[in-house]
One Martini backbone bead per residue (centre of mass of N, CA, C, O) as a GRO file, in nm:
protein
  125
    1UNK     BB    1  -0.903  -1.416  -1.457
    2UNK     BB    2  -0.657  -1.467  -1.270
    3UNK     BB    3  -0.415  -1.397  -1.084
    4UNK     BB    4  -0.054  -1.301  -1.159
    5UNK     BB    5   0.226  -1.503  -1.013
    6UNK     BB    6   0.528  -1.351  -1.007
    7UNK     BB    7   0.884  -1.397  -0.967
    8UNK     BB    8   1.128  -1.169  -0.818
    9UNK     BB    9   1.445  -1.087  -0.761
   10UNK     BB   10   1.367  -1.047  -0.456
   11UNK     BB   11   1.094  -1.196  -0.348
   12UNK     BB   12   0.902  -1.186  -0.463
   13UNK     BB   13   0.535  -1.138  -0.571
   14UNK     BB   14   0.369  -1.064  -0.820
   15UNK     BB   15   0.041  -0.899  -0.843
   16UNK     BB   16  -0.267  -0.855  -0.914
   17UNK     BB   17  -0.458  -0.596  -0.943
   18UNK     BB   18  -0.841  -0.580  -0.892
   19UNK     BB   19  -0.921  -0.880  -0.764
   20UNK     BB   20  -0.845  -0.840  -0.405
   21UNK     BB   21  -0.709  -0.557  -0.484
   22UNK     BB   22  -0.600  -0.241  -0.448
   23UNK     BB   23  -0.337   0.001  -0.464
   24UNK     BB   24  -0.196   0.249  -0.286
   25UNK     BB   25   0.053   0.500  -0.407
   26UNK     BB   26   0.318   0.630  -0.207
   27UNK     BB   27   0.502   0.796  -0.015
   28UNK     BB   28   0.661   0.789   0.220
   29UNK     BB   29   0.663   1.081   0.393
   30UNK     BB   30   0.353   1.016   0.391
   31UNK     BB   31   0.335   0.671   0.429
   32UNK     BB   32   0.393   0.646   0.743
   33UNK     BB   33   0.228   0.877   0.923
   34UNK     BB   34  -0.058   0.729   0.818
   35UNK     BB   35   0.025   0.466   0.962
   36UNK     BB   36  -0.025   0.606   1.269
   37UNK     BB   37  -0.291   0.716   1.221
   38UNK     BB   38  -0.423   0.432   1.191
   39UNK     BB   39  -0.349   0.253   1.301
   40UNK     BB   40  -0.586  -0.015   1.390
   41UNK     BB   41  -0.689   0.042   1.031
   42UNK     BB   42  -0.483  -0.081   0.960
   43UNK     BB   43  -0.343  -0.244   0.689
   44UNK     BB   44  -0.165  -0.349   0.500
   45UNK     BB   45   0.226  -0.264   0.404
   46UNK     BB   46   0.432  -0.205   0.130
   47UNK     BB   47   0.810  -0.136   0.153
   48UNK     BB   48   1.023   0.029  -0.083
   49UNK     BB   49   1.343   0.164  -0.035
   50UNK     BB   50   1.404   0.227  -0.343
   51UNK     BB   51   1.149   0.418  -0.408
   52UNK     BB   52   1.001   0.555  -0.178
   53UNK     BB   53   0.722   0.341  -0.155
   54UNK     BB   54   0.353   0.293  -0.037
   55UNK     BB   55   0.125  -0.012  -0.062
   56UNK     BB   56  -0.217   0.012   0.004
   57UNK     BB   57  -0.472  -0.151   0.057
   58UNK     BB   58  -0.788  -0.202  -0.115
   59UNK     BB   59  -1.070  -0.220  -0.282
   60UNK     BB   60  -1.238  -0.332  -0.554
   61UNK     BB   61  -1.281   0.032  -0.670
   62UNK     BB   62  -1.093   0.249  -0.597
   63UNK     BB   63  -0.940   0.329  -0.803
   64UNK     BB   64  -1.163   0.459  -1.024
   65UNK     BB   65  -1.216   0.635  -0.742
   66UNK     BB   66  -0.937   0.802  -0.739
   67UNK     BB   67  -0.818   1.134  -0.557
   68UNK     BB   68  -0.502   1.203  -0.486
   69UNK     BB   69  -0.282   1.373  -0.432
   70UNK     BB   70   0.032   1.228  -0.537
   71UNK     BB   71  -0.100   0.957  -0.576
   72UNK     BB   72  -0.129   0.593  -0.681
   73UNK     BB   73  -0.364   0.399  -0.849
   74UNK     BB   74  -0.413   0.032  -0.840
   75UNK     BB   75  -0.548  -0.152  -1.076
   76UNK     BB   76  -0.674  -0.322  -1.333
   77UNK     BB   77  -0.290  -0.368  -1.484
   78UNK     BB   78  -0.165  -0.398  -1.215
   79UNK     BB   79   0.143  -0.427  -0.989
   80UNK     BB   80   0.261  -0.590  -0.681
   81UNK     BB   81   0.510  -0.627  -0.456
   82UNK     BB   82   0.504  -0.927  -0.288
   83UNK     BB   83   0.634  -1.021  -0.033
   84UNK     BB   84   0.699  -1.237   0.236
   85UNK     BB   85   0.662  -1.348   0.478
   86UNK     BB   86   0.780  -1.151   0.789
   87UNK     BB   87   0.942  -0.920   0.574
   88UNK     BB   88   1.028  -0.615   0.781
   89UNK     BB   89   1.319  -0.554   0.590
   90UNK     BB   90   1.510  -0.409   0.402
   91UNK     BB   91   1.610  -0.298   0.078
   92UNK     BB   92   1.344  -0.507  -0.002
   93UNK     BB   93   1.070  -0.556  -0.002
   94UNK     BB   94   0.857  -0.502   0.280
   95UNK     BB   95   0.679  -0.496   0.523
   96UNK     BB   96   0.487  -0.224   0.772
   97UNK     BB   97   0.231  -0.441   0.742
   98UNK     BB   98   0.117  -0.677   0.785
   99UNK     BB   99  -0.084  -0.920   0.717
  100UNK     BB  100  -0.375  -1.020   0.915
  101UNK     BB  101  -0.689  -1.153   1.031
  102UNK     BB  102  -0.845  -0.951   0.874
  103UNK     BB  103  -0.639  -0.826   0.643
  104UNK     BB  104  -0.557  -0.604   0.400
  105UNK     BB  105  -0.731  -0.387   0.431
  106UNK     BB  106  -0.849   0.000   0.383
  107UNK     BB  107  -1.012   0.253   0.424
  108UNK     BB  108  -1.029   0.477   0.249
  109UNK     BB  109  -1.145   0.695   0.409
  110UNK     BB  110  -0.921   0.719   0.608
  111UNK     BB  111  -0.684   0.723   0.427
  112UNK     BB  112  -0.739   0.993   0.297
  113UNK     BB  113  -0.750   1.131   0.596
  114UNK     BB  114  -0.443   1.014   0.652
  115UNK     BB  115  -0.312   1.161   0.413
  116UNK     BB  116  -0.377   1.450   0.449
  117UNK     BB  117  -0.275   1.511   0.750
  118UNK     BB  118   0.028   1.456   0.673
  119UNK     BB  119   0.052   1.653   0.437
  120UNK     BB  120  -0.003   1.851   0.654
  121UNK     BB  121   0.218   1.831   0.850
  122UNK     BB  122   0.434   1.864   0.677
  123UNK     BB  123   0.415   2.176   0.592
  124UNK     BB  124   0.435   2.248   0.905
  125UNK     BB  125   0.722   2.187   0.978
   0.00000   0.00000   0.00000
C-alpha cells in the first residue's frame, strides 16, 4: 500500500513512516546540538516548536532495531508531519535541515553517536 499523504491544519502534509523512511523523535533540548554535532552527516530534520521535538529521518528498519533512551522510533503505523518545502521557521513544523539533493537520510549510527555525545554534554554543563 502506498504512503498516506494528508494536508494538516498547520500546512504540513502527514506521511506514513516506514515506506521511504523511519523518523526518530527526539527532544529539542536534545536534537538540537545532535544537529550541531552531526554538521554535513546530517539529513533532513523536522522542528515542531510546539511540542519542543525534532524529528531525523533514517533508512527504513531502523525503527525495529533503535533503543536509545529519551527518543521514539517511528516505523511503519506511525505518521510525521512534513513542512512545505523552504519553511524554515515559524511556531508550525518547519524543516530545521532542509532534505538537500543527498535526501533525507541521517545513518542511525552517527545519529545514535551524536545523540548520546549531546546528552551526554547536556549533563555536564
Amino acid at each position: 500500500m502506498p504512503p498516506t499523504r494528508l494536508p494538516s491544519a498547520a500546512g504540513c502534509t502527514l506521511e506514513d513512516a516506514g515506506h521511504d523512511w523511519d523518523a526518530i523523535r527526539v527532544p529539542r533540548a536534545v536534537g538540537v546540538p545532535a544537529v550541531a554535532i552531526l554538521g554535513s552527516r546530517c539529513g533532513a530534520v523536522v522542528d515542531d516548536p510546539l511540542t519542543k521535538l525534532l524529528y531525523f529521518f533514517t533508512p527504513v528498519g531502523t525503527a525495529a532495531r533503535w533503543e536509545v533512551a529519551g527518543t521514539r522510533a517511528l516505523g511503519a503505523g506511525a505518521t510525521v508531519a512534513i513542512p512545505p518545502p523552504r519553511r524554515t521557521h515559524g511556531r508550525d513544523p518547519h524543516w530545521r535541515v532542509c532534505p538537500g539533493d543527498d535526501g533525507w537520510i541521517t545513518d542511525p549510527a552517527a545519529l545514535r553517536a551524536a545523540l548520546e555525545d549531546s546528552e551526554r554534554a547536556g549533563r555536564s554543563a
